[in-house]
N, CA, C and O atoms as a DFTB+ gen file, in Angstrom:
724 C
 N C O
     1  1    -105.482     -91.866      59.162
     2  2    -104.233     -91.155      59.256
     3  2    -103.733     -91.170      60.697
     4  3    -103.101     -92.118      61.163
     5  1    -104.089     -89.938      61.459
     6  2    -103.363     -90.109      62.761
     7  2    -104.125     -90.166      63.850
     8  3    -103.779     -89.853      64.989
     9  1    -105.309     -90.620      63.454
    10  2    -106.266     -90.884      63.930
    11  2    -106.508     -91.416      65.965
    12  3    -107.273     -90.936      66.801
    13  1    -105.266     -92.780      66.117
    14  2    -104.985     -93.041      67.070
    15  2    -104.395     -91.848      68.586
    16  3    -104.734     -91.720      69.763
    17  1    -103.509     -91.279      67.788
    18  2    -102.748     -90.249      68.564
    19  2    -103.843     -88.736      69.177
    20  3    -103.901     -87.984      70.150
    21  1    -104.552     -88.967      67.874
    22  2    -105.706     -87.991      68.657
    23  2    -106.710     -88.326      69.568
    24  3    -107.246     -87.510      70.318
    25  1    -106.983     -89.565      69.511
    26  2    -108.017     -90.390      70.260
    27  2    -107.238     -89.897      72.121
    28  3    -107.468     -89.148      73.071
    29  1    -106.116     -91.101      71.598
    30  2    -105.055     -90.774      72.570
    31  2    -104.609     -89.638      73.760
    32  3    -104.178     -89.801      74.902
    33  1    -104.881     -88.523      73.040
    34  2    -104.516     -87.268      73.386
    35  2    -106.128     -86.775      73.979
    36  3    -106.152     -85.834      74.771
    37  1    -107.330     -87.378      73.608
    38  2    -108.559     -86.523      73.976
    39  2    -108.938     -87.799      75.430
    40  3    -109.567     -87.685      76.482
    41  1    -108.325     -88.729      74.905
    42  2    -108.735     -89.854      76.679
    43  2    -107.509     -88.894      77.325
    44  3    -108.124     -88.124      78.063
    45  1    -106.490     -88.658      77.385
    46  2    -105.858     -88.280      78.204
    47  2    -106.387     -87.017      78.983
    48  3    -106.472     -86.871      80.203
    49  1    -106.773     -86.000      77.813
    50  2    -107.375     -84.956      78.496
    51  2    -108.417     -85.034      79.376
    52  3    -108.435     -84.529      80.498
    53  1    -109.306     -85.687      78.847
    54  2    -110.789     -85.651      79.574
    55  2    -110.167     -86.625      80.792
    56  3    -110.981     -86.567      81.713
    57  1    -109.296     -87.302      81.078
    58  2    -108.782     -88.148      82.239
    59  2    -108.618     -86.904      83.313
    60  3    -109.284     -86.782      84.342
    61  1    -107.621     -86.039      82.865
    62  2    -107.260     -85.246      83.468
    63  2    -108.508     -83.906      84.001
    64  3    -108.510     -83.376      85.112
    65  1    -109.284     -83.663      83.092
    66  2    -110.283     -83.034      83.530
    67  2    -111.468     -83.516      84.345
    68  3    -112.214     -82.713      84.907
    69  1    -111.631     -84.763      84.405
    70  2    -112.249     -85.378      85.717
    71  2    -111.385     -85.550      86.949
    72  3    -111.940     -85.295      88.018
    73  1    -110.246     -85.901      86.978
    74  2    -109.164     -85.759      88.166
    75  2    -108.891     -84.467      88.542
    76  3    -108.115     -84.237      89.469
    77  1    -109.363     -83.725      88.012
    78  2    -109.056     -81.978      88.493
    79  2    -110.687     -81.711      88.794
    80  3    -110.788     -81.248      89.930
    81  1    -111.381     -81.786      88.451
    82  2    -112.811     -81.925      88.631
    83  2    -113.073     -82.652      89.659
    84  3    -113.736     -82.051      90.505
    85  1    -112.799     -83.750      89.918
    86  2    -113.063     -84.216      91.763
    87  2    -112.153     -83.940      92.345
    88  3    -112.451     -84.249      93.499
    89  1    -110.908     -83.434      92.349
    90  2    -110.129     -83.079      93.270
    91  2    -110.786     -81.705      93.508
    92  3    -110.481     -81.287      94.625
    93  1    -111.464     -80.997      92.932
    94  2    -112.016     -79.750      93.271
    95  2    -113.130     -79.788      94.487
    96  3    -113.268     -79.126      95.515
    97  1    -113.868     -80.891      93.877
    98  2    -115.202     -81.351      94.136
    99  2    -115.110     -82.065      95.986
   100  3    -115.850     -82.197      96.961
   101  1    -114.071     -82.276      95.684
   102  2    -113.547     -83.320      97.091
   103  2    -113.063     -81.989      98.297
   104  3    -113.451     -81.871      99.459
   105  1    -112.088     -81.095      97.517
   106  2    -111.568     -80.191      98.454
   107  2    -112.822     -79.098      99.103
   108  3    -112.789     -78.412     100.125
   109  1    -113.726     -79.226      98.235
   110  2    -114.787     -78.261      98.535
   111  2    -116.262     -79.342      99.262
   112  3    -117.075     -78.662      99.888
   113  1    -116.427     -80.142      99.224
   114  2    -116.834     -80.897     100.553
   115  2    -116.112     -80.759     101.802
   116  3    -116.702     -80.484     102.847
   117  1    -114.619     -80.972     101.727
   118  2    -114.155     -81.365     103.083
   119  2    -114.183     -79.753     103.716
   120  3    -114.944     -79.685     104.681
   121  1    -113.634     -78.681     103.435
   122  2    -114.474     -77.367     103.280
   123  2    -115.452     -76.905     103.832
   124  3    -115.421     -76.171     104.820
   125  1    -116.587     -77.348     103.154
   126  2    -117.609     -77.020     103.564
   127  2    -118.527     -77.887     104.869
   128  3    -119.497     -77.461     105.495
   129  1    -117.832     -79.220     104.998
   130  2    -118.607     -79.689     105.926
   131  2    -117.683     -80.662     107.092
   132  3    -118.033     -81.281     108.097
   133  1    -116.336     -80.457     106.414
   134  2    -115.612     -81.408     107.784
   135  2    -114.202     -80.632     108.612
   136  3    -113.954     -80.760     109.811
   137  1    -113.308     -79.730     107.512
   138  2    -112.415     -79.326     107.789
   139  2    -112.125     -78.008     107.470
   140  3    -113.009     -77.742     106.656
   141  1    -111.460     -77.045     107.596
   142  2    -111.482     -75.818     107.340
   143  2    -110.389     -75.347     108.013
   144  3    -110.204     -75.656     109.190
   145  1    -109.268     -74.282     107.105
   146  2    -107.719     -73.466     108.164
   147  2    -108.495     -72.219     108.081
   148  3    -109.272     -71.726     107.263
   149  1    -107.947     -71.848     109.360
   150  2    -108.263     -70.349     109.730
   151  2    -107.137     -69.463     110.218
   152  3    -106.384     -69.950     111.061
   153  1    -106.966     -68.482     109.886
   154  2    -105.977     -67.757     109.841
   155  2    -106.401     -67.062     111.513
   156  3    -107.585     -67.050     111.846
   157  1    -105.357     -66.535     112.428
   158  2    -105.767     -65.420     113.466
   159  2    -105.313     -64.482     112.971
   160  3    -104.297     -64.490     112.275
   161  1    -105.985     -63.517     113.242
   162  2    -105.981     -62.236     112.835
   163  2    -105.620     -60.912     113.892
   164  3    -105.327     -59.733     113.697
   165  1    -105.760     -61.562     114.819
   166  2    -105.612     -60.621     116.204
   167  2    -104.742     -61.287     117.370
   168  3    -103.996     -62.259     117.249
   169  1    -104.992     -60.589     118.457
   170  2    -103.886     -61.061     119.508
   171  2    -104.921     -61.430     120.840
   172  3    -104.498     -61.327     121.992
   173  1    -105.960     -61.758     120.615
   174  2    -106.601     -62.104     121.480
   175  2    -107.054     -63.184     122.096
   176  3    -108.051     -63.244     122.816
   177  1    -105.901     -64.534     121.654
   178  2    -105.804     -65.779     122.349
   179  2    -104.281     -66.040     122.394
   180  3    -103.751     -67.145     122.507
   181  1    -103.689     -64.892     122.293
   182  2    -101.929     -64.895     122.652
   183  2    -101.969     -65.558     124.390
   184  3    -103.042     -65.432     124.980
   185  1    -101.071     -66.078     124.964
   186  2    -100.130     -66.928     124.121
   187  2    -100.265     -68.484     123.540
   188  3     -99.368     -69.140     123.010
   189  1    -101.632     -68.882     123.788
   190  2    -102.093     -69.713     123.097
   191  2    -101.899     -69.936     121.246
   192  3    -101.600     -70.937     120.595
   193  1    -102.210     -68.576     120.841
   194  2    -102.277     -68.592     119.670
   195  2    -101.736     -67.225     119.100
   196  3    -102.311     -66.278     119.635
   197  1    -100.670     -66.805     118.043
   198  2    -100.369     -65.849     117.743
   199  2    -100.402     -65.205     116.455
   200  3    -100.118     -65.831     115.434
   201  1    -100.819     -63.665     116.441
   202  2    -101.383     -63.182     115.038
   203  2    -100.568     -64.093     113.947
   204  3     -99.448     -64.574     114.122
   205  1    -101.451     -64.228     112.691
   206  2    -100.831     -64.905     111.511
   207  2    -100.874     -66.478     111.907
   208  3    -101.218     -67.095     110.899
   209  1    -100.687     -67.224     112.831
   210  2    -101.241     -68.884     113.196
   211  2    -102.580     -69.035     112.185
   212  3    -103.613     -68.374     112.077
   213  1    -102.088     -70.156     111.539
   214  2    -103.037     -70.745     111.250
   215  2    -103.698     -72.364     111.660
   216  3    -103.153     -73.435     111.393
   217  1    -104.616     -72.229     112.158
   218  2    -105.376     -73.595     112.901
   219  2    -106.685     -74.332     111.930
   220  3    -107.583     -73.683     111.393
   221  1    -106.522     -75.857     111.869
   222  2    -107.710     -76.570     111.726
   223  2    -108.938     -76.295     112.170
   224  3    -108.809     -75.574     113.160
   225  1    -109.908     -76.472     111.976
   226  2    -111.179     -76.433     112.543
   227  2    -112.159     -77.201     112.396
   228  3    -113.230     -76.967     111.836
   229  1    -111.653     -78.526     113.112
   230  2    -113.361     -79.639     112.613
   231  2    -114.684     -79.206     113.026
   232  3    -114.976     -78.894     114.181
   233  1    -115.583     -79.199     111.891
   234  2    -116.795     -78.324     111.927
   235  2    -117.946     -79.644     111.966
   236  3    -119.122     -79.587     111.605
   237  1    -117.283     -80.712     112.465
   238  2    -118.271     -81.956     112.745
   239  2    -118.369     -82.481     114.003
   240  3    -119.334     -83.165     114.345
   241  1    -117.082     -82.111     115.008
   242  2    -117.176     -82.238     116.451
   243  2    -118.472     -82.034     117.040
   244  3    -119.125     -82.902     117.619
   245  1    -118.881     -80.566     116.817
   246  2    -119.808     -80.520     117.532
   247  2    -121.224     -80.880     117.492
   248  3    -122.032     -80.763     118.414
   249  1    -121.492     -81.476     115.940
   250  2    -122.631     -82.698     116.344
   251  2    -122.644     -84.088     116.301
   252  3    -123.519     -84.877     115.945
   253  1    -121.382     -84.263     116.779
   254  2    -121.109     -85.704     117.301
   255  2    -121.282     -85.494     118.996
   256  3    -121.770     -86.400     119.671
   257  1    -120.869     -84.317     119.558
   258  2    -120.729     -84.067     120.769
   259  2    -120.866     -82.548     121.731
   260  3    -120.338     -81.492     121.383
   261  1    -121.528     -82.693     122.738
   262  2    -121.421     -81.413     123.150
   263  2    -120.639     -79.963     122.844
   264  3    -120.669     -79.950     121.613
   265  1    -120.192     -79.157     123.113
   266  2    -119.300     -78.103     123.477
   267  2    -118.857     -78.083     124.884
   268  3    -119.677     -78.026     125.800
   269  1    -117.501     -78.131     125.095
   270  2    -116.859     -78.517     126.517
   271  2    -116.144     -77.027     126.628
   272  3    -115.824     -76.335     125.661
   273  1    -115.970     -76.697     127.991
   274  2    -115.424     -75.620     128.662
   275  2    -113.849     -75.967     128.603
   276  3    -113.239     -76.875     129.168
   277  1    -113.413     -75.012     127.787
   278  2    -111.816     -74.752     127.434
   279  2    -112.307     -75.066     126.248
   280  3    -111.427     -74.372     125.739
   281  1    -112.958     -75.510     125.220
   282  2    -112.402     -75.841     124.215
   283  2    -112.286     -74.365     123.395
   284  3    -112.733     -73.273     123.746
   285  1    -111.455     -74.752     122.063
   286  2    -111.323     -73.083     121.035
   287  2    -111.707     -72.978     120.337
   288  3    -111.230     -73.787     119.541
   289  1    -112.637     -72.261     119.777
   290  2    -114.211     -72.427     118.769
   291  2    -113.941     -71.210     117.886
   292  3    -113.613     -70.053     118.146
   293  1    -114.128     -71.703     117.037
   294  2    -114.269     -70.438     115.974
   295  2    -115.876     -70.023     115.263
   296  3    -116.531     -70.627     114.413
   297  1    -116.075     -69.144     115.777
   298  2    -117.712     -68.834     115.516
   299  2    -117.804     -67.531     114.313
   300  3    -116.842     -66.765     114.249
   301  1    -118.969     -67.329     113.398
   302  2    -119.360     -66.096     113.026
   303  2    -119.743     -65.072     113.930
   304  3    -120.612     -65.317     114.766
   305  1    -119.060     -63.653     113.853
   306  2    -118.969     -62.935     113.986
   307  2    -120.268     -62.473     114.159
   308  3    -120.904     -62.374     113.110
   309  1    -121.258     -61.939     115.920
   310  2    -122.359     -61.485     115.768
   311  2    -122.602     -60.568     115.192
   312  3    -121.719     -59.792     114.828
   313  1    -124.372     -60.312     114.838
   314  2    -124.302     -59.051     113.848
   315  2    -124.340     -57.639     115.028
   316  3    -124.458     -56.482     114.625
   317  1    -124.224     -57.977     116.419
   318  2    -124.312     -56.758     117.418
   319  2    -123.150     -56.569     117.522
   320  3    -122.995     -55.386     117.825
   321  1    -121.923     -57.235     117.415
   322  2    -120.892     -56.417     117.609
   323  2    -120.189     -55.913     116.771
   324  3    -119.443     -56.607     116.080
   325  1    -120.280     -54.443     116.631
   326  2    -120.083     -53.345     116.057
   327  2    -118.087     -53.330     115.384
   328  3    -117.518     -52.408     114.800
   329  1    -117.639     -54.418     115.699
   330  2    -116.029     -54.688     115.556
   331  2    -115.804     -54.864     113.552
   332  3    -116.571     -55.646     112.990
   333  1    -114.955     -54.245     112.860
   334  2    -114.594     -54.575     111.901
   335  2    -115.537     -55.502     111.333
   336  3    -115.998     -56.384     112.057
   337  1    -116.009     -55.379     109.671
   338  2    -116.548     -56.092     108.984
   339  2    -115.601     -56.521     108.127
   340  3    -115.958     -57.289     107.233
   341  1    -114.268     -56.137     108.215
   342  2    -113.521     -57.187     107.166
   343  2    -112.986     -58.427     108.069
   344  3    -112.359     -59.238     107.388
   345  1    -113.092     -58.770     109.480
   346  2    -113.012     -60.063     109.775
   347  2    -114.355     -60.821     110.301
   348  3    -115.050     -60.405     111.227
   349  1    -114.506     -61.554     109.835
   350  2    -116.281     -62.084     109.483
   351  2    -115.872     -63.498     110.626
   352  3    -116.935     -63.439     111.244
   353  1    -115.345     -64.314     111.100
   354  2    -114.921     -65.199     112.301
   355  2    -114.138     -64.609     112.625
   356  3    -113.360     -63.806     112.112
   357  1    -114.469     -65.347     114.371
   358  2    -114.064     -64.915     115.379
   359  2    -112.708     -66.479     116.376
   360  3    -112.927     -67.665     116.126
   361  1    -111.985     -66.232     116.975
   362  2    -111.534     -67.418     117.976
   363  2    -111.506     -67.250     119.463
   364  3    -110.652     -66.487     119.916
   365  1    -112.366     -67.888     120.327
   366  2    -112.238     -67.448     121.251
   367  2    -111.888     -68.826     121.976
   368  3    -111.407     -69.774     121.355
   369  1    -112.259     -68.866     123.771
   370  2    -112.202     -70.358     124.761
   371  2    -113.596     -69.923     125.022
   372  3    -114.000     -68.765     125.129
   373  1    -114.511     -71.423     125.139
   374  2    -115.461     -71.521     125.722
   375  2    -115.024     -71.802     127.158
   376  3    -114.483     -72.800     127.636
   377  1    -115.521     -70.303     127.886
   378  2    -115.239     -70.259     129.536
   379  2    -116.913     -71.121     130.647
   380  3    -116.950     -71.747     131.707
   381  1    -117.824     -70.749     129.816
   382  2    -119.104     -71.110     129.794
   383  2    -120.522     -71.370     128.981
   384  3    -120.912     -71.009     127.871
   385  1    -120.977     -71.975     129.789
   386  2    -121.843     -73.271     129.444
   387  2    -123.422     -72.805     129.477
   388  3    -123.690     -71.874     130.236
   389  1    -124.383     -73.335     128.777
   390  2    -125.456     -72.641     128.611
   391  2    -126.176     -73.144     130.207
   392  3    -125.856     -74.170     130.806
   393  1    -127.355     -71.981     130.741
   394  2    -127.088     -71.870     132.349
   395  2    -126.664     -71.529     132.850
   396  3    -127.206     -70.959     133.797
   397  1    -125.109     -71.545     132.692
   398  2    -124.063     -70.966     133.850
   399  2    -124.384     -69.721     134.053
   400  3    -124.983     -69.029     133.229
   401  1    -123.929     -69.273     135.393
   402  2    -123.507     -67.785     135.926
   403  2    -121.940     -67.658     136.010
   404  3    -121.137     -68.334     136.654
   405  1    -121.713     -66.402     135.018
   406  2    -120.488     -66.489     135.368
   407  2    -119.595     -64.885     135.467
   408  3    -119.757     -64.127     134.511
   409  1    -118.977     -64.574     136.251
   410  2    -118.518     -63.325     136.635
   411  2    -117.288     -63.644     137.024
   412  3    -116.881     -64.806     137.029
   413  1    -116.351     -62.276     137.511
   414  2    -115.243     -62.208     137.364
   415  2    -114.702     -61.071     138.099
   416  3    -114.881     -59.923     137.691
   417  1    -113.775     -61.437     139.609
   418  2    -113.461     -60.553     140.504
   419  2    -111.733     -60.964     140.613
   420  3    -111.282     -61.911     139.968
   421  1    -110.871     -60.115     141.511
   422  2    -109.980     -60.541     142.070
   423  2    -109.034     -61.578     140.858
   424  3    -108.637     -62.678     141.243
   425  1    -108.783     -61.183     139.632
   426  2    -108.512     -61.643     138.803
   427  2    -108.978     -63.086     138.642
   428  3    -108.174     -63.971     138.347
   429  1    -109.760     -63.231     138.760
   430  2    -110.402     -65.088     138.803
   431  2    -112.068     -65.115     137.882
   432  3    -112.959     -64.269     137.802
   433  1    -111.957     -66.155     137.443
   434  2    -113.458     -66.042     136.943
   435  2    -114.126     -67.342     137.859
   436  3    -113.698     -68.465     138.126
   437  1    -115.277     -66.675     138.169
   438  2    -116.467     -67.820     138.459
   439  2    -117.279     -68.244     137.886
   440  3    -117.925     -67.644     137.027
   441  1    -117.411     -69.251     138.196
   442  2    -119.175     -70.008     137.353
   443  2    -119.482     -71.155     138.527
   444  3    -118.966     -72.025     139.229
   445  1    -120.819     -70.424     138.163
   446  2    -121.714     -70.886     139.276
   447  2    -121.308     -70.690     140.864
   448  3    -121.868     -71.448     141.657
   449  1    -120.217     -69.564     141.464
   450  2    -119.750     -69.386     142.252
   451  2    -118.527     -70.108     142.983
   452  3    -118.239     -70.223     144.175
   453  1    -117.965     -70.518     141.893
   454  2    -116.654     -71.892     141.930
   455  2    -115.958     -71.219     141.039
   456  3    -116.151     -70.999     139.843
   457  1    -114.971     -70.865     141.908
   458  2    -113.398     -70.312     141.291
   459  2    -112.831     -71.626     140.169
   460  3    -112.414     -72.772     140.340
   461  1    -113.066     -70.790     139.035
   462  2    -112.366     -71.655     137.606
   463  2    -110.910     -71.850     137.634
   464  3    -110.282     -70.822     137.886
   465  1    -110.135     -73.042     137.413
   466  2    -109.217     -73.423     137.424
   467  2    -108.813     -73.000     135.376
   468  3    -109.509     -73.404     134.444
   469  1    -107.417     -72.043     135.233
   470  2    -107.526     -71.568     133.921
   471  2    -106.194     -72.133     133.491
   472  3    -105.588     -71.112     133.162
   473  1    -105.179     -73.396     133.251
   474  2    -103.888     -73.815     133.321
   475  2    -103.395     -73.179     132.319
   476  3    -102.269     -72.690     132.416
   477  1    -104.269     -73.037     130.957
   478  2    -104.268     -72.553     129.809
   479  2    -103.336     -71.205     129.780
   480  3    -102.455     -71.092     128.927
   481  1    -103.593     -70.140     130.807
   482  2    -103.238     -68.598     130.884
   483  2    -101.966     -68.992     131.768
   484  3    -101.693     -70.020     132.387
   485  1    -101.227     -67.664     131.574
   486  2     -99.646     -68.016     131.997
   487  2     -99.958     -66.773     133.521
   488  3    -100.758     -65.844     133.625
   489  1     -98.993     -67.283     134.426
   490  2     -99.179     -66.746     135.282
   491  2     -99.073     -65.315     135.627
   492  3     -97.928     -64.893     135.464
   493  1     -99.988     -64.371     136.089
   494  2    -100.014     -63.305     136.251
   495  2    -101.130     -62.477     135.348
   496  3    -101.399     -61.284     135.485
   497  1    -101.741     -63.433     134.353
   498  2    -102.296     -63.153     133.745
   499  2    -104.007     -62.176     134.175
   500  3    -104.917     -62.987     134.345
   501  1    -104.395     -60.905     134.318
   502  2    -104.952     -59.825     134.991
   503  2    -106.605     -59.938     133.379
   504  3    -106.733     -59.841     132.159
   505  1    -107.584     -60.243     134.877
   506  2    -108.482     -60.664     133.886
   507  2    -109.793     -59.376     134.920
   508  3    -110.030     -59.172     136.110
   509  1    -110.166     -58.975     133.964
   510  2    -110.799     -57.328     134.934
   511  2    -112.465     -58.100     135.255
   512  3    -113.212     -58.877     134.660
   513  1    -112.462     -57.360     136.521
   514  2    -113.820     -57.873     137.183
   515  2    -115.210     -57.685     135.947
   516  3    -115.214     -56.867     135.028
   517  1    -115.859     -58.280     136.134
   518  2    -117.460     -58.241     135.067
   519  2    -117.832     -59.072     136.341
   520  3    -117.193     -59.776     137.124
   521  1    -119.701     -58.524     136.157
   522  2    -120.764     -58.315     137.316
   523  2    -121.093     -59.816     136.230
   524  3    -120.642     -59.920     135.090
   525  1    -122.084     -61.005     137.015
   526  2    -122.315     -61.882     136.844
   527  2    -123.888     -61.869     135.545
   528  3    -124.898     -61.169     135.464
   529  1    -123.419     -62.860     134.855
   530  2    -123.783     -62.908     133.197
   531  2    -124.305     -64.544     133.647
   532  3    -123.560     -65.486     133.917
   533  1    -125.962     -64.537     133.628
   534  2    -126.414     -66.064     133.040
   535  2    -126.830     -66.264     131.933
   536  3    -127.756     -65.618     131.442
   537  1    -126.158     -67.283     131.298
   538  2    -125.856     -67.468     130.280
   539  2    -127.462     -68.432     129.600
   540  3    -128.090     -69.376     130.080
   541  1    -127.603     -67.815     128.616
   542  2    -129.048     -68.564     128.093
   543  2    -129.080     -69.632     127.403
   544  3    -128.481     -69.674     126.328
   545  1    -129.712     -70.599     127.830
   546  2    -130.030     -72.140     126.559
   547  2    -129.636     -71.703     125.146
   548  3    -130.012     -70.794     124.406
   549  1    -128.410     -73.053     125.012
   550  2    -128.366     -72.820     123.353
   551  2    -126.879     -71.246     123.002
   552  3    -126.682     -70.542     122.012
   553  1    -126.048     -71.327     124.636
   554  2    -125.346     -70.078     123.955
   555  2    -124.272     -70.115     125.257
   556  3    -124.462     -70.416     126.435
   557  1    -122.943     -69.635     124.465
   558  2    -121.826     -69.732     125.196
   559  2    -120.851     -68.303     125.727
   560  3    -120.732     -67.190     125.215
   561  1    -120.330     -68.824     126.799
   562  2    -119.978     -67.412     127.158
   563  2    -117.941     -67.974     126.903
   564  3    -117.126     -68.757     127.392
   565  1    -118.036     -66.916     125.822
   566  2    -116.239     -67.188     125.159
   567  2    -114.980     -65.735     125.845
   568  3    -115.190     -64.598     126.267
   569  1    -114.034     -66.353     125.695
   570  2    -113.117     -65.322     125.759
   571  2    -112.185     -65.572     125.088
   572  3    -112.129     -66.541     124.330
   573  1    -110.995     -64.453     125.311
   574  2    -109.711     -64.825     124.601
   575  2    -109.005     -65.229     125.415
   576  3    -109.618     -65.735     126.354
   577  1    -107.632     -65.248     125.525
   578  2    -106.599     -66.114     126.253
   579  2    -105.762     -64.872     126.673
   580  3    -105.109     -64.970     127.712
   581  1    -105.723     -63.829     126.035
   582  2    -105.204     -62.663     125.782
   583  2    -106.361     -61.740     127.048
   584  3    -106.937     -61.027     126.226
   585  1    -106.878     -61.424     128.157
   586  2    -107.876     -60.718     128.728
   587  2    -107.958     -59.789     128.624
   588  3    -109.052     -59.259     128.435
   589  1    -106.807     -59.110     128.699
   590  2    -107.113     -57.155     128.629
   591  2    -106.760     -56.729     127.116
   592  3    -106.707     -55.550     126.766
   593  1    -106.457     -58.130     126.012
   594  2    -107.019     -57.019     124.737
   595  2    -107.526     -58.527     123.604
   596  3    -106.973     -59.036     122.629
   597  1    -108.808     -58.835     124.337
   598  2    -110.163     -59.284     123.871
   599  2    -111.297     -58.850     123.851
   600  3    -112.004     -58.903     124.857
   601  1    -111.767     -58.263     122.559
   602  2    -113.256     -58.583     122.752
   603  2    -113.825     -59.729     122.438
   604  3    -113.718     -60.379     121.398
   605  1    -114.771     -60.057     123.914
   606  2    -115.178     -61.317     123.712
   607  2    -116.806     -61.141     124.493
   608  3    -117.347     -60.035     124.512
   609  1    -117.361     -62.167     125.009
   610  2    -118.510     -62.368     125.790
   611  2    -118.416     -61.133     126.597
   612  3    -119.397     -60.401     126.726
   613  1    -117.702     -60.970     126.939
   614  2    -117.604     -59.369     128.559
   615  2    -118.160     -58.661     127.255
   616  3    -119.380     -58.824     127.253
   617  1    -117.758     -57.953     126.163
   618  2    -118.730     -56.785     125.573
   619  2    -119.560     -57.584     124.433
   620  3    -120.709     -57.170     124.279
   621  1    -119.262     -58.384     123.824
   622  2    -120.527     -58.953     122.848
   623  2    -121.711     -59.729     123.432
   624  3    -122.605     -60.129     122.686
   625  1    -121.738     -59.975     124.905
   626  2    -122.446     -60.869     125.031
   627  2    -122.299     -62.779     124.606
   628  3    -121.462     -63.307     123.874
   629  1    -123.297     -63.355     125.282
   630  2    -122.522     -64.972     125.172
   631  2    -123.267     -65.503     123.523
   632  3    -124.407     -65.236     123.144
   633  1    -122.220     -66.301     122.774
   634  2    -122.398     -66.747     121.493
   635  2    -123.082     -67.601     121.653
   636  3    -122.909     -68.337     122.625
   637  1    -124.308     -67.853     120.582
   638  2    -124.900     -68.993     120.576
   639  2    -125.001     -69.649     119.629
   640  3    -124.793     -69.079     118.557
   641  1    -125.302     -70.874     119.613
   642  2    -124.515     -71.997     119.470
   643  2    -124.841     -72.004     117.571
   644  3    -124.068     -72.726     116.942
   645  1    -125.489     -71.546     117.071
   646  2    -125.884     -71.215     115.601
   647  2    -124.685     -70.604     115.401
   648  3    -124.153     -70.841     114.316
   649  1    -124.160     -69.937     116.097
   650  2    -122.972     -69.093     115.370
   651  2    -121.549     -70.124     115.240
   652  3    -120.559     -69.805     114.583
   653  1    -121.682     -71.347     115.974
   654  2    -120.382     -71.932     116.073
   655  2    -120.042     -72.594     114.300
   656  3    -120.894     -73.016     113.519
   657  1    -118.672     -72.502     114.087
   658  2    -118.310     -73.005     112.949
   659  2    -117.649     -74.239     113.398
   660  3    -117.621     -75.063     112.484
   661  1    -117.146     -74.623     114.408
   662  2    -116.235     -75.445     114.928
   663  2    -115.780     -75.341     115.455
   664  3    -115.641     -74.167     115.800
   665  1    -114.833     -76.591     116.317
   666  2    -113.507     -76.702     117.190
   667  2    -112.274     -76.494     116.601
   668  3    -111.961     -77.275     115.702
   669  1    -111.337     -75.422     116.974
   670  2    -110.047     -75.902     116.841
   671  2    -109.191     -76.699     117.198
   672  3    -108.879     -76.748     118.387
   673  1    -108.804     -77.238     116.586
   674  2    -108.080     -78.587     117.331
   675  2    -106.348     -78.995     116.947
   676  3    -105.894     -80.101     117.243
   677  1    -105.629     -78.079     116.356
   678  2    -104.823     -78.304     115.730
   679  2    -104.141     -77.041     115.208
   680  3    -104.874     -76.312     114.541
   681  1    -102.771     -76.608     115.397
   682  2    -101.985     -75.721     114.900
   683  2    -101.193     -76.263     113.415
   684  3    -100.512     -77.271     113.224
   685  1    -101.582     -75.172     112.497
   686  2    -100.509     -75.913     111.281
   687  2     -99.668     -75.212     110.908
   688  3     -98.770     -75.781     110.287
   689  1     -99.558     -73.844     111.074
   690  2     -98.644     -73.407     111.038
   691  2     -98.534     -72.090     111.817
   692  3     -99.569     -71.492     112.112
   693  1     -96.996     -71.474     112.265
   694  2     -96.152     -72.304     111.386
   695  2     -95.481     -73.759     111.927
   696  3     -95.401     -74.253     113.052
   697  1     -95.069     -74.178     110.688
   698  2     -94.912     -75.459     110.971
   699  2     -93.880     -75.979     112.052
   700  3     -93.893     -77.188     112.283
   701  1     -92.953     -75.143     112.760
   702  2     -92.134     -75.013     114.072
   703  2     -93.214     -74.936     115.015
   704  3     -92.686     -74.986     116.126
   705  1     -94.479     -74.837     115.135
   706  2     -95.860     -74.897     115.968
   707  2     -96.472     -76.105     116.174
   708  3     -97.088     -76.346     117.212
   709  1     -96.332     -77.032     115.102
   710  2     -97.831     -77.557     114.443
   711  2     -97.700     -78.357     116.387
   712  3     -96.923     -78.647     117.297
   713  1     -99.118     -78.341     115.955
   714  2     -99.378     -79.206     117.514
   715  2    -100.594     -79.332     117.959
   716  3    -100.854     -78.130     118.013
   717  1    -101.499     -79.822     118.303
   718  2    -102.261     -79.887     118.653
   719  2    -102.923     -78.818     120.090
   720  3    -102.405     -78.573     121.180
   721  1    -103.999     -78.457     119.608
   722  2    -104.455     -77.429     120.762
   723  2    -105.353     -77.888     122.437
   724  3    -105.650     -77.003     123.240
């Protein structure tokens, strides 16, 4: 009887339920191990980055390659700092490097006793003295871009490197933004 049309109709489906089935399968690899958007939630890499921005985050950079000073890392949230449990990542700048000494007078930060060059921060930008922090193997000392309303390394202490999720590397929206970071 109509035998064909049903055949017809069950290849089509099951077509479609494997094409929705690896498109799932695909979006949740790249996800979990290459790419990832992250929303900001705070104002503590303004004017770099502003509440509601959402940024890329390749979460494979960093074992192809070091962690470099300036870059914008989005890490889990330590379990010592006592800040909100409904935002579980964090975005900060890696200011320092595992080893470094690094402190902060006269609105300037040092490491290793060499006034840091910061092009990133807009001028005038008032970054409050902290007594000198060496930083331990395996862990980074982050901030925001935003200084007087970040918590960052000055009260959590420096992140280490288990906690990193990735580099940001990329603004997507909004899309009057998109740009690379």
């Amino acid at each position: 009887m109509d035998r064909v049309p049903l055949l017809r109709r069950s290849r089509w489906l099951t077509e479609w339920i494997l094409i929705i089935g690896a498109a799932l399968l695909a979006a949740l690899v790249i996800k979990t191990f290459l790419l990832q958007a992250f929303y900001i939630p705070s104002e503590s890499m303004t004017p770099t980055l502003a509440v509601r921005d959402r940024v890329l985050v390749n979460k494979v950079s960093y074992h192809v390659h070091h962690v470099h000073r300036g870059d914008i890392v989005v890490f889990r949230r330590p379990q010592a700092d006592l800040g909100g449990p409904e935002i579980k990542d964090l975005i900060k700048r890696v200011i320092g490097l595992p080893r470094e000494t690094i402190e902060a007078h006269d609105n300037q930060v040092f490491v290793d006793g060499r006034a840091m060059r910061e092009p990133y921060l807009p001028p005038g930008t008032i970054t409050a003295n902290f007594p000198p922090v060496t930083i331990p193997p395996h862990a980074y000392f982050v901030m925001g871009d935003n200084r007087t309303n970040s918590r960052d390394s000055r009260f959590i202490g420096p992140i280490g490197e288990n906690l990193l999720v990735g580099r940001a590397f990329i603004r997507i929206w909004p899309v009057t933004k998109l740009g690379l970071l």
